[in-house]
C-alpha positions as CSV (number, residue, x, y, z in Angstrom):
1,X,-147.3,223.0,27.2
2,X,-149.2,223.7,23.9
3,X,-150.4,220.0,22.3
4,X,-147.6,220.4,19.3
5,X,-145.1,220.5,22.1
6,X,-146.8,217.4,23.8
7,X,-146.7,215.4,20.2
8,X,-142.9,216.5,19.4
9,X,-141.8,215.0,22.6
10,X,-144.0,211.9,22.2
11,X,-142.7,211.3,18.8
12,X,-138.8,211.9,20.6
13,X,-139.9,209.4,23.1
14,X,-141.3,206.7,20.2
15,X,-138.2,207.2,18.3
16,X,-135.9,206.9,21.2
17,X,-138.0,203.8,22.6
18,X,-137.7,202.0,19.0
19,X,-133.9,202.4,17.9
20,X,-133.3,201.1,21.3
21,X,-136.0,198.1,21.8
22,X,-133.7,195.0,21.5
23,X,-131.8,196.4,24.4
24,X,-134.0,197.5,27.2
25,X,-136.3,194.4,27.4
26,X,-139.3,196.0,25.8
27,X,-140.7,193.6,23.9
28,X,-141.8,190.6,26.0
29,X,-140.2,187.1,24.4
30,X,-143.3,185.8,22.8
31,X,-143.6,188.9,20.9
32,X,-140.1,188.5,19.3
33,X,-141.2,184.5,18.9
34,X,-144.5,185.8,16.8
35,X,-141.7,187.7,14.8
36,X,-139.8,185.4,14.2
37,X,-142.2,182.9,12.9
38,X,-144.2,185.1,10.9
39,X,-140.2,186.0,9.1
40,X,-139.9,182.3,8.3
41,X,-143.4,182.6,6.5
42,X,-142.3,185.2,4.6
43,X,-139.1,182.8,3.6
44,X,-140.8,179.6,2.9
45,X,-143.5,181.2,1.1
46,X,-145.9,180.6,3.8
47,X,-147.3,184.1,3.8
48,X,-147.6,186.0,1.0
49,X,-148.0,189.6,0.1
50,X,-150.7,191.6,-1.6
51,X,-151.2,195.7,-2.9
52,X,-153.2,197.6,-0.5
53,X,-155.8,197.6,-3.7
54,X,-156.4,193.9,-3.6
55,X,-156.6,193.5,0.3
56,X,-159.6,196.3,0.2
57,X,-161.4,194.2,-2.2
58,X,-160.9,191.1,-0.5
59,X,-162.2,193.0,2.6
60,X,-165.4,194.4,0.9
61,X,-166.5,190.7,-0.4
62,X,-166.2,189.5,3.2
């Protein structure tokens, strides 16, 4: 199997694995808790939202 044919069914796998995630248990419980909270941040405000441009200037003045 050439490595094009090893990254197509990789990709089929990913896709397949993530339309079907809420049904087969994946994701353990405190990942869908970290979800959730961090989706109330983004409704209260809490957490807010910057262009990629800003973040990588942030970044460089760290």
């Amino acid at each position: 199997m050439n490595i094009a044919d090893k990254f197509q069914i990789m990709e089929d796998l990913w896709q397949n694995l993530s339309q079907n995630a809420d049904n087969n248990g994946f994701s353990p419980q405190w990942h869908l808790d970290v979800l959730e909270q961090r989706e109330q941040g983004i409704k209260t405000g809490e957490y807010k939202f910057s262009p990629l441009s800003e973040a990588k200037i942030r970044l460089k003045n760290i």
